[in-house]
MARLUM-889296 format. One record per residue: residue number from 1; y, x, z of N, C-alpha, C, O in turn; residue in one letter. Coordinates in steps of 0.05 Angstrom, whole numbers, plus 5000, padded with zeros to 4 digits. Atoms other than C-alpha are relative to their C-alpha. Last residue first. Layout:
residues N
[r NUM [Y X Z] [Y X Z] [Y X Z] [Y X Z] a]
...
end
This chain:
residues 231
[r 231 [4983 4991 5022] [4277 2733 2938] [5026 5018 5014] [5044 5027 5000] x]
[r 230 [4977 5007 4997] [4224 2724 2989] [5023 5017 4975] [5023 5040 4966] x]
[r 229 [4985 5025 5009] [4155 2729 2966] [5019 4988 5010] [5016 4964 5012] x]
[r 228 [5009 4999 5029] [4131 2783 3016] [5007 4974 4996] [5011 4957 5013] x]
[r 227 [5030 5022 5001] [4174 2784 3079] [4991 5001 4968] [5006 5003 4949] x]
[r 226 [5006 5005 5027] [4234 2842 3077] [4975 4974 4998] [4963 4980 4977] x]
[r 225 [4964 5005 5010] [4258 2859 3149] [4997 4985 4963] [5015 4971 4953] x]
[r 224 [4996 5022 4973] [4187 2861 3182] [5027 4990 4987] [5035 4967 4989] x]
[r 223 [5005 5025 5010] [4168 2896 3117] [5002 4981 5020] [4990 4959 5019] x]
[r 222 [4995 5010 5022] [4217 2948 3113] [4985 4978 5005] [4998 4957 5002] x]
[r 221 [4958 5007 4998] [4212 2968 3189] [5000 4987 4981] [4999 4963 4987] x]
[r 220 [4999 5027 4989] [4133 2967 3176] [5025 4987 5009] [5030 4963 5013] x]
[r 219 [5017 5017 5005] [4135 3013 3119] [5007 4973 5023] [5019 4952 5018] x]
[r 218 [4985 5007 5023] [4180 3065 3155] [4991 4972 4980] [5010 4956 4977] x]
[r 217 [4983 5005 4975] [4137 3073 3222] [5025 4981 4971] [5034 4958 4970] x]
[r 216 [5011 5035 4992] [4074 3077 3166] [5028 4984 5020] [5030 4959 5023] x]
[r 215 [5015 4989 4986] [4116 3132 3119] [4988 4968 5014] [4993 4945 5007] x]
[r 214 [5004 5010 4994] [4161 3136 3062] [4970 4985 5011] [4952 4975 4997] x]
[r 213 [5030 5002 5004] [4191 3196 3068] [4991 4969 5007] [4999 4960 5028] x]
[r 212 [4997 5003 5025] [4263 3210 3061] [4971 4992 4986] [4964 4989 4962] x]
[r 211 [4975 5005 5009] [4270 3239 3132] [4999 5001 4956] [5005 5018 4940] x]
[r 210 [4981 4991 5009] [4205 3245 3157] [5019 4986 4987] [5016 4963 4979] x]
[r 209 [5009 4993 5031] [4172 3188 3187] [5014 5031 5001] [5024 5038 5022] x]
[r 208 [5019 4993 4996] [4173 3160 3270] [4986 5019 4968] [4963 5028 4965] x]
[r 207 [5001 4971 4988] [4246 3165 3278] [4975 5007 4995] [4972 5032 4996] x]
[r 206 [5030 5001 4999] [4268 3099 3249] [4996 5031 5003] [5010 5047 4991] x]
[r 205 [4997 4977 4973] [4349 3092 3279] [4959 5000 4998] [4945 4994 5017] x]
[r 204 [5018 5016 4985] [4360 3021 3229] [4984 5018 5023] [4971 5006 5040] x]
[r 203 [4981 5025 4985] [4421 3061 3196] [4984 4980 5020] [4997 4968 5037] x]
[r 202 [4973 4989 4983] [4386 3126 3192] [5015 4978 5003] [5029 4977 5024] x]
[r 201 [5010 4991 4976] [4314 3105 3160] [5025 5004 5026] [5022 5000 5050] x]
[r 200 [5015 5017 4983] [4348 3065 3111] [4987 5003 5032] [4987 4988 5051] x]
[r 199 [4971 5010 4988] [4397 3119 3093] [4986 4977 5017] [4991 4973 5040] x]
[r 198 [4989 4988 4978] [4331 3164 3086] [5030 4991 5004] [5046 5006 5015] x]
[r 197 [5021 5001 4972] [4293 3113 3045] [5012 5013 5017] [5011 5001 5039] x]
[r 196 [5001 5035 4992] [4351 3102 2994] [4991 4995 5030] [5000 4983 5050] x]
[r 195 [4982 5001 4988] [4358 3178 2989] [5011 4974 5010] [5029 4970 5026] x]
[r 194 [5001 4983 4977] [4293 3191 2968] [5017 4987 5019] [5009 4976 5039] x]
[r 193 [5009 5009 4986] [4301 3138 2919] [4987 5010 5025] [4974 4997 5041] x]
[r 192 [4984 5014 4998] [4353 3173 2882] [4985 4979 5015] [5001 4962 5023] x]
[r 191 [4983 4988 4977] [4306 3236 2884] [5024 4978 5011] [5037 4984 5031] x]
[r 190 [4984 4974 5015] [4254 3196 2848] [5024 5001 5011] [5035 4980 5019] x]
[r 189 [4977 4994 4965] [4198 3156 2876] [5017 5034 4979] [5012 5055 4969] x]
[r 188 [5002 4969 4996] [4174 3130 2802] [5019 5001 5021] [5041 4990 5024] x]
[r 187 [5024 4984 4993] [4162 3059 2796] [4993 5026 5010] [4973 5033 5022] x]
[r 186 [5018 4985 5015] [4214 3038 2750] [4974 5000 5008] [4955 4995 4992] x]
[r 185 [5017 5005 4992] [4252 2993 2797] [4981 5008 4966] [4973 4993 4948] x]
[r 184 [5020 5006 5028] [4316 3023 2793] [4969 4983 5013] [4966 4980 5037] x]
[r 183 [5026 4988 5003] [4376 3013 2848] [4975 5002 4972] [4977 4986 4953] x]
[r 182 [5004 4998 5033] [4435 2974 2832] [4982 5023 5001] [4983 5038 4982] x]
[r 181 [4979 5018 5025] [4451 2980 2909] [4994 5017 4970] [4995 5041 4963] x]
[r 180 [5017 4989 5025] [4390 3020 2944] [5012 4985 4979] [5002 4978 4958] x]
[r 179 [5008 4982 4999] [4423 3013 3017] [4993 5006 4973] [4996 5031 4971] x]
[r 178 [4984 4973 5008] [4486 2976 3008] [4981 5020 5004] [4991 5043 5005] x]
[r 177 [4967 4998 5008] [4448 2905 3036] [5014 5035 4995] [5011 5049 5016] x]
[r 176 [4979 4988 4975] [4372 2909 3045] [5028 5002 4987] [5032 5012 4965] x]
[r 175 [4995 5024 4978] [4338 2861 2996] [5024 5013 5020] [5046 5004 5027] x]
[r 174 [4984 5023 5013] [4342 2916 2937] [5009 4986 5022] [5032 4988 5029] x]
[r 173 [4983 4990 4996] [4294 2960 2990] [5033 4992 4989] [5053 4997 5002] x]
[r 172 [4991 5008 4960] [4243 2911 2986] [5025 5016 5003] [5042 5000 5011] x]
[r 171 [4996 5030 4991] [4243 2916 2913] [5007 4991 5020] [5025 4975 5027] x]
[r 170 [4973 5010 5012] [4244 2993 2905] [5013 4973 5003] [5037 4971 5008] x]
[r 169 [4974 4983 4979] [4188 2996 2962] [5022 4989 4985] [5034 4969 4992] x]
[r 168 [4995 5011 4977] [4144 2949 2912] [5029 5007 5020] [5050 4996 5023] x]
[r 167 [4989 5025 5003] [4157 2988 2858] [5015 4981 5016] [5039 4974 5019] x]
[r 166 [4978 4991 5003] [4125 3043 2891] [5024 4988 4994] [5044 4992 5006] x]
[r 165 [4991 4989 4968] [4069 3014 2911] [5034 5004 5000] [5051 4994 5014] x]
[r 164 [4983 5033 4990] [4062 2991 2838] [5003 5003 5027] [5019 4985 5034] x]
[r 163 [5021 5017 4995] [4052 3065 2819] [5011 4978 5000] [5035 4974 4993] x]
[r 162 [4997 5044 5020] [4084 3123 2819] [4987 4993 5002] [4967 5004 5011] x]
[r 161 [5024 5027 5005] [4088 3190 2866] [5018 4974 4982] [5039 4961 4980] x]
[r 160 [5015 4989 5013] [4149 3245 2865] [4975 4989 4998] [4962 5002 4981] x]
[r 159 [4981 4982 5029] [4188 3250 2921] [4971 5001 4984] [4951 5012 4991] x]
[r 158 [4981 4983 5006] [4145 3209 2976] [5001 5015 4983] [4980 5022 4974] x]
[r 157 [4987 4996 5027] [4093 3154 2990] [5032 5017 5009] [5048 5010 5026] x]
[r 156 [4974 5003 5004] [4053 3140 3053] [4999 5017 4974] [4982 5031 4965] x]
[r 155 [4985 5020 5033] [3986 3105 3035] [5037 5009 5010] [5055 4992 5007] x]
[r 154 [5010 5012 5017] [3949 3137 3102] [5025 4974 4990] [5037 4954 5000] x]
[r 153 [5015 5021 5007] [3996 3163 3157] [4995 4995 4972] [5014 4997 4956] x]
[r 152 [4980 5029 4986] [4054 3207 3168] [4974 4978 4994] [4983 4958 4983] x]
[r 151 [4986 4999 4963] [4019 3277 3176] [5016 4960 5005] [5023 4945 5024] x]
[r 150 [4978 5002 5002] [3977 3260 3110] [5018 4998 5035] [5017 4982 5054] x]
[r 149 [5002 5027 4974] [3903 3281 3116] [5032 5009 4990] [5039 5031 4982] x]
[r 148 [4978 4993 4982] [3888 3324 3053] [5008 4975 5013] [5006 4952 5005] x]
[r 147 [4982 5010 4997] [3826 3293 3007] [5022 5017 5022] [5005 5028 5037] x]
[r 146 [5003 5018 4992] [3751 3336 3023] [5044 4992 4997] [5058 5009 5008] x]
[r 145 [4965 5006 4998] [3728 3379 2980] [5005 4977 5017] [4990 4958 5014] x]
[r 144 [4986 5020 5021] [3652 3381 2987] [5033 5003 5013] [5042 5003 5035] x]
[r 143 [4991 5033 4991] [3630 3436 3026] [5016 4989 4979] [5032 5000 4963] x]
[r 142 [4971 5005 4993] [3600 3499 2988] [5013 4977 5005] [5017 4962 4986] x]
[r 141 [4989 5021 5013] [3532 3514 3000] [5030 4998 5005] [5042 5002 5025] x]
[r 140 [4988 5027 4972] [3516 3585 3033] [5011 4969 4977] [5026 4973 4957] x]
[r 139 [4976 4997 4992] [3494 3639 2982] [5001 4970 5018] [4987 4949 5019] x]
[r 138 [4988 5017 5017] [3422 3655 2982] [5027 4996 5017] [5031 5001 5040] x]
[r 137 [4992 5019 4975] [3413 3727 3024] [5006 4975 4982] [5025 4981 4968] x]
[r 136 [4975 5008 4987] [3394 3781 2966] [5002 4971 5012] [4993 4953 4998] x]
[r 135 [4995 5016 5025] [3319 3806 2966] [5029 4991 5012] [5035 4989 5036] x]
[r 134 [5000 5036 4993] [3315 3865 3008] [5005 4983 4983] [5018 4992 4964] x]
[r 133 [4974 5016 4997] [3299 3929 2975] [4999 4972 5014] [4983 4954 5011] x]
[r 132 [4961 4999 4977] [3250 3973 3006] [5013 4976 4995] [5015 4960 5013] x]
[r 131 [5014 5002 4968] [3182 3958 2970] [5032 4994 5009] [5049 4976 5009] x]
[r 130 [5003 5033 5019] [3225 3967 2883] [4996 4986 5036] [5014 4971 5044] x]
[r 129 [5030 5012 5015] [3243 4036 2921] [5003 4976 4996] [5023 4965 5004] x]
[r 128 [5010 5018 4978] [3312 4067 2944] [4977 4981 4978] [4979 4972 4955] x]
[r 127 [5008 5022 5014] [3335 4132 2903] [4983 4972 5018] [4963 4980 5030] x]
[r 126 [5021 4994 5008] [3372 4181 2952] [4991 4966 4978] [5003 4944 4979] x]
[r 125 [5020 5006 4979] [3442 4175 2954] [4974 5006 4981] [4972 5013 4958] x]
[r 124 [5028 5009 5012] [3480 4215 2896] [4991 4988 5026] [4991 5007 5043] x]
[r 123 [5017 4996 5009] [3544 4245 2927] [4983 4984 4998] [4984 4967 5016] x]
[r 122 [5026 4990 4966] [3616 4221 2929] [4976 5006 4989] [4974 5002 4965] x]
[r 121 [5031 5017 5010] [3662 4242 2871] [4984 4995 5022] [4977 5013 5038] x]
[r 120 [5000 5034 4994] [3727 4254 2899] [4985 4985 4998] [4983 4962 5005] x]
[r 119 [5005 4998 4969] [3710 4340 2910] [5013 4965 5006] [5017 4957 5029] x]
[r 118 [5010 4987 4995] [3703 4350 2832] [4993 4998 5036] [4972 5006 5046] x]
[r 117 [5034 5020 4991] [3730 4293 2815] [4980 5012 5003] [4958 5001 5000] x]
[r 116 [5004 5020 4978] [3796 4322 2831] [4976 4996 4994] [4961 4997 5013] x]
[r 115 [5041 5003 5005] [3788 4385 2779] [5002 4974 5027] [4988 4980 5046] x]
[r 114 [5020 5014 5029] [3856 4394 2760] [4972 4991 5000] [4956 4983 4983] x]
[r 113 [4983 5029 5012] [3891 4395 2827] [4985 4991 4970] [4978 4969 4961] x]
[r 112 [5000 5023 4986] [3846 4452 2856] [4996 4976 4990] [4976 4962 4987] x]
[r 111 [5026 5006 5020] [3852 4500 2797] [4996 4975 5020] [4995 4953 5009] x]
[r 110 [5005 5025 5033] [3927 4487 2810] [4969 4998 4995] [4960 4980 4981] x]
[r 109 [4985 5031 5000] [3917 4508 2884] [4995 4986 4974] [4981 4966 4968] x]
[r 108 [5018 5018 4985] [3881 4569 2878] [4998 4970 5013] [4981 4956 5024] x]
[r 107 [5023 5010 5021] [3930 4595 2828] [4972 4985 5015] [4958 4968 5004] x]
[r 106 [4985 5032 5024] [3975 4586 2873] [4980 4995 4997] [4965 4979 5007] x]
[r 105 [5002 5037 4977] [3939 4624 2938] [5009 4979 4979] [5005 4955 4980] x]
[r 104 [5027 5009 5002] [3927 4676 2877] [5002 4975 5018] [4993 4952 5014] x]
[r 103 [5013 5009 5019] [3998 4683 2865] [4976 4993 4996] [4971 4978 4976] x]
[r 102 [4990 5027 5008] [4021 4686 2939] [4987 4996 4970] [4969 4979 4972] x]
[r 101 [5016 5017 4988] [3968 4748 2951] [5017 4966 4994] [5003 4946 4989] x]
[r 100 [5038 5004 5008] [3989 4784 2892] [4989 4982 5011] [4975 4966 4999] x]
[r 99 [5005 5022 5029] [4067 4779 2915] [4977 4995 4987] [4976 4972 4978] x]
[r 98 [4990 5031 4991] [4053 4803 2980] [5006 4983 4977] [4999 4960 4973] x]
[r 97 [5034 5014 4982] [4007 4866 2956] [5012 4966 5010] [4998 4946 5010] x]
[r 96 [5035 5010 5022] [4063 4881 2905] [4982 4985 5011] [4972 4964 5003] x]
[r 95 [4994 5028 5022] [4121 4871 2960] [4985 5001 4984] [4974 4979 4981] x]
[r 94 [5005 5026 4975] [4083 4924 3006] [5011 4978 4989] [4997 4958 4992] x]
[r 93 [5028 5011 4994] [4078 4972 2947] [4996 4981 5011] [4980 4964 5003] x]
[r 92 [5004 5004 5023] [4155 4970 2934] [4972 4991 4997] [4966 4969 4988] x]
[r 91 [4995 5031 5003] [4164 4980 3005] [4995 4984 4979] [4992 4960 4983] x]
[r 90 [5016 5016 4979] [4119 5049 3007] [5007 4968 5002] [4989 4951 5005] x]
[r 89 [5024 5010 5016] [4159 5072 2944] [4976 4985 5016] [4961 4969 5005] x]
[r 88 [4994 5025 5027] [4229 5061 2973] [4974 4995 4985] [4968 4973 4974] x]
[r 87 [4999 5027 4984] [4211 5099 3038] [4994 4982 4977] [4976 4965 4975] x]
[r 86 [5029 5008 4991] [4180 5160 2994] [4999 4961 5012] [4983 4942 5010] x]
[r 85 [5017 5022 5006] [4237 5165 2959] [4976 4988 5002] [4964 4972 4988] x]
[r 84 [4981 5022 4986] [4278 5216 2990] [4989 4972 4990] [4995 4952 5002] x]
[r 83 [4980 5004 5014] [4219 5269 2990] [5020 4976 5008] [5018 4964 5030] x]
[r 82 [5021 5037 5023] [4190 5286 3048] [5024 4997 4986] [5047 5000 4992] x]
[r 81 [5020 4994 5022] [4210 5364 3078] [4996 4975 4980] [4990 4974 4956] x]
[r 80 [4986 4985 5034] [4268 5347 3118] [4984 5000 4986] [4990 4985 4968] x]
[r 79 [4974 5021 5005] [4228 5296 3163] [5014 5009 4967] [5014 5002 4944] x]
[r 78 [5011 5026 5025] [4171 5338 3158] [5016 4985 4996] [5016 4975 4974] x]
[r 77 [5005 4994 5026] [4216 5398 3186] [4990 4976 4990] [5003 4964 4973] x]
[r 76 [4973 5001 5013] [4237 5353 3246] [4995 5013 4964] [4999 5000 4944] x]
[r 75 [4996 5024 5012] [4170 5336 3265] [5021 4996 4988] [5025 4977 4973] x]
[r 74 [5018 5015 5021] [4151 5407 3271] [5003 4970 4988] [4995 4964 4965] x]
[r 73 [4989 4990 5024] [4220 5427 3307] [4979 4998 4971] [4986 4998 4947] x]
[r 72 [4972 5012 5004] [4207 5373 3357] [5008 5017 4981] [5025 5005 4966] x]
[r 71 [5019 5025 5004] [4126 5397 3372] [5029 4982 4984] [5024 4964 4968] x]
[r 70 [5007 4994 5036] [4156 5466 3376] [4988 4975 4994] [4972 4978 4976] x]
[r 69 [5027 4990 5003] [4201 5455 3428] [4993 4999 4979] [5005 4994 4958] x]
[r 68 [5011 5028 4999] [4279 5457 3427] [4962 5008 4993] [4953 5028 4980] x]
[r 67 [5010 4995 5025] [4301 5528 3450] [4986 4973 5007] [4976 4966 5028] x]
[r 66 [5036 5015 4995] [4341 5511 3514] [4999 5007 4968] [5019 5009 4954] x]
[r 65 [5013 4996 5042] [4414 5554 3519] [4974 4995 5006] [4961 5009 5022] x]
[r 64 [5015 5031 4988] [4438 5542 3600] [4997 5002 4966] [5013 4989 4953] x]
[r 63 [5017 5003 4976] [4436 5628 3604] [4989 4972 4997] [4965 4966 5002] x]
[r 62 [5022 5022 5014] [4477 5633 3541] [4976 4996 5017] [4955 4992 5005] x]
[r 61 [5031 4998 4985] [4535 5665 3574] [4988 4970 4981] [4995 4947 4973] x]
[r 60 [5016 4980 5013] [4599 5687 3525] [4974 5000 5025] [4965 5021 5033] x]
[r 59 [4994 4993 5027] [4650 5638 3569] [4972 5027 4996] [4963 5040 5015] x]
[r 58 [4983 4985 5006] [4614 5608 3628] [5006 5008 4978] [4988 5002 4961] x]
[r 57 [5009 4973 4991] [4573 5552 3631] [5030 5018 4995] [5051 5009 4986] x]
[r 56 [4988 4978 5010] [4600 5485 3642] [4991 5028 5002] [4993 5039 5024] x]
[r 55 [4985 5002 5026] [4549 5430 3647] [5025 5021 4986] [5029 5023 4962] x]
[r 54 [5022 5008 5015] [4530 5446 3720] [5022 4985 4976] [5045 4978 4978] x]
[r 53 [4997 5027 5003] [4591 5486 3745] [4981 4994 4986] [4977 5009 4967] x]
[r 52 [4989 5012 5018] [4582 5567 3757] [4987 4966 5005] [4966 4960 5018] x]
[r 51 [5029 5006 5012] [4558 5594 3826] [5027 4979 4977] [5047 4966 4983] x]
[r 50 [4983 5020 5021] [4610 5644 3856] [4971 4997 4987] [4952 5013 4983] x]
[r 49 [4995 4997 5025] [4580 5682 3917] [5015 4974 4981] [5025 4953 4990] x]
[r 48 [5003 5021 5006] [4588 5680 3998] [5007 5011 4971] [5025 5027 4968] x]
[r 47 [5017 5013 5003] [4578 5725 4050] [4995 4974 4985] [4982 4956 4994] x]
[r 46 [5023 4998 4994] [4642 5747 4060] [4980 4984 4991] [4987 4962 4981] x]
[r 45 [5005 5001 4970] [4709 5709 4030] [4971 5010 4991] [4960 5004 4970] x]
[r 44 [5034 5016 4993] [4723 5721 3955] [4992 4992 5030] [4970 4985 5022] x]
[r 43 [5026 4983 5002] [4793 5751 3936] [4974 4978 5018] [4975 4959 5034] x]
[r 42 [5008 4987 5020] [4856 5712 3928] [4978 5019 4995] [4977 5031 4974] x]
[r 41 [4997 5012 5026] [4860 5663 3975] [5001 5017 4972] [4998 5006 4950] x]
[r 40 [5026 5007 5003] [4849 5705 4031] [4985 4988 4979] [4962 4991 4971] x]
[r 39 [5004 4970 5000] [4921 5736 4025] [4968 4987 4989] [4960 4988 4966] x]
[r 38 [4995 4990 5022] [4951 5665 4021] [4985 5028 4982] [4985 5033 4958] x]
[r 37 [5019 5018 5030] [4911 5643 4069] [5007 5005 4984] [4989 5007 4966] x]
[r 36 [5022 4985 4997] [4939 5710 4116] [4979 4977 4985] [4957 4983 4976] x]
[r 35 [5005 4976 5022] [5007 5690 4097] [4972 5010 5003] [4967 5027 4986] x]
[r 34 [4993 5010 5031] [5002 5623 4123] [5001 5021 4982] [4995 5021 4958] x]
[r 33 [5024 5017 5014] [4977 5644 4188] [5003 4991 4971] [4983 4987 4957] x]
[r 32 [5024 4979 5005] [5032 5703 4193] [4978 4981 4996] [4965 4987 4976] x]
[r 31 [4998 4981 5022] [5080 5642 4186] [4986 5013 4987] [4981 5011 4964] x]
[r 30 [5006 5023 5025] [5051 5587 4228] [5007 5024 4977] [4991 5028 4959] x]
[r 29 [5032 4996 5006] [5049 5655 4283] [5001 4979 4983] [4981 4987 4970] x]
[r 28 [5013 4975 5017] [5126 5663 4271] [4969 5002 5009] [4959 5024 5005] x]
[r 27 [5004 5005 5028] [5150 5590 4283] [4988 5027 4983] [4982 5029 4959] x]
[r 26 [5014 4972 5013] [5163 5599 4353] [4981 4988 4979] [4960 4974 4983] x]
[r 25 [5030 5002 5016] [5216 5546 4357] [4982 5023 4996] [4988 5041 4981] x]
[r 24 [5012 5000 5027] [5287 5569 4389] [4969 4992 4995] [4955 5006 5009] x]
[r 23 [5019 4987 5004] [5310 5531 4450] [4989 5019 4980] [4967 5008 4976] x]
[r 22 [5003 4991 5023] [5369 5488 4464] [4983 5022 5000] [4993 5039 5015] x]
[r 21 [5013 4974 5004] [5375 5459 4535] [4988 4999 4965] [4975 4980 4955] x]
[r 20 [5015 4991 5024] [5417 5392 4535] [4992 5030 5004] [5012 5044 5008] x]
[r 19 [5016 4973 5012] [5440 5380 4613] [4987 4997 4980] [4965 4987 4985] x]
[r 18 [5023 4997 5009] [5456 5298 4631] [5005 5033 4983] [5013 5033 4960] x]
[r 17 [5013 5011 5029] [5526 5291 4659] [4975 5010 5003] [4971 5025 5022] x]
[r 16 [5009 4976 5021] [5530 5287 4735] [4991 4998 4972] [4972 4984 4965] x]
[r 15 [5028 4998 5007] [5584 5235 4771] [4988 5023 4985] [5004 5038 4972] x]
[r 14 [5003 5008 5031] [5636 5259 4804] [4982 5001 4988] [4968 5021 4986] x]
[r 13 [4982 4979 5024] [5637 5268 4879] [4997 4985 4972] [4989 4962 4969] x]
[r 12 [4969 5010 5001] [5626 5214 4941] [5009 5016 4976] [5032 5014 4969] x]
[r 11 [4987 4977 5014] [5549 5219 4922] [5027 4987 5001] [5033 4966 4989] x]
[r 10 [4977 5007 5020] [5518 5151 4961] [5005 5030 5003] [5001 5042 5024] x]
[r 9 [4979 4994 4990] [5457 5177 5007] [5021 4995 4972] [5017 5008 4951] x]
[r 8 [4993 4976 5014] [5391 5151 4977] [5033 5002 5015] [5043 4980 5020] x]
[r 7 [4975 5002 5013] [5354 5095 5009] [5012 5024 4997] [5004 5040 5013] x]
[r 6 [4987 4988 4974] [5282 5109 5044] [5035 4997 4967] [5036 5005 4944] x]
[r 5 [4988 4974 4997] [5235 5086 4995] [5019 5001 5014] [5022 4978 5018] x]
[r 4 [4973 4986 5021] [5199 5031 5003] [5010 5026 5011] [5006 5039 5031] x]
[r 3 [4975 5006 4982] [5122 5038 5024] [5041 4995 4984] [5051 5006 4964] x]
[r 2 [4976 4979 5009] [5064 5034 4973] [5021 4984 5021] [5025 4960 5024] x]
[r 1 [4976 5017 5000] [5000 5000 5000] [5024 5018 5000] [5028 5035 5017] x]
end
């Protein structure tokens, strides 16, 4: 534990400046050391030689001089030695032999193509005996034809039938008001009596025919509306 210090007696005189002391530097051993590298610096230090730089030899030394081997100066002469057209005559061959072999792969083609029935023909079976053969299977009877069923019912009439049937319709159809005005009564269902039957069908709402067909749903509309022997 640090005590205080004991107080200092006030100085009744004038205060004291601060003393600079000026010194000289001893700067003469940096000197003599500096002259004695300088000195050193020019001759060799003890125990130690000069070794030349890898890749730089010295001037007029042929010490890093390699004689190339003899396996490298033999392959070099044949190099020089071959004439200059050896390459050019070796490729020249090698395109003969390649063009020879495409011309025969042709020509082994076209003979091909000309001779198809040479490899389209199938071969010969063996000969099959009088014993062997089977006799052939009789053919199946062929059903009697039989009429086409009419989707709208038996005795309907459309585009293209005549008759007195037909007639008939034309007549009954007369009776009906603006449907078959100045109509024909030829006989023949013809496209102007198509169009009779399918206004007929459409103003009286008959659904059960085709449209222009005259059918059994069509038929009995007309003759509930028409009575035979009425004028």
């Amino acid at each position: 534990m640090s005590t205080p210090s004991e107080p200092r007696p006030q100085h009744d005189g004038p205060a004291l400046e601060p003393i600079r002391v000026l010194r000289p530097r001893r700067t003469d051993a940096l000197a003599e050391l500096m002259r004695e590298f300088q000195q050193d610096a020019g001759r060799e230090p003890a125990g130690y030689e000069s070794v030349p730089l890898p890749g730089k030899p010295p001037a007029g030394s042929e010490a890093l001089t390699q004689e190339l081997p003899p396996v490298a100066r033999e392959s070099r002469r044949r190099a020089d030695a071959a004439p200059p057209g050896a390459g050019l005559r070796r490729a020249a061959v090698a395109v003969a032999v390649l063009a020879a072999a495409v011309i025969g792969f042709g020509g082994a083609l076209l003979l091909r193509g000309e001779h198809p029935e040479d490899t389209a023909a199938p071969a010969p079976g063996p000969p099959r005996s009088a014993a062997s053969t089977p006799d052939p299977a009789p053919a199946a009877p062929t059903p009697p034809a039989t009429a086409p069923v009419d989707p709208d019912g038996a005795g309907t009439l459309r585009e293209g039938a005549t008759g007195p049937e037909v007639t008939d319709l034309q007549q009954r159809l007369l009776r009906i008001p603006d449907v078959y005005r100045d109509g024909s009564t030829s006989g023949r269902y013809d496209p102007t009596l198509t169009a009779a039957v399918a206004r007929f069908q459409l103003w009286y709402g008959i659904r059960g025919d085709e449209t222009g067909v005259y059918g059994n749903d069509t038929r009995a509309a007309l003759e509930s509306r028409t009575p035979a022997g009425a004028s």
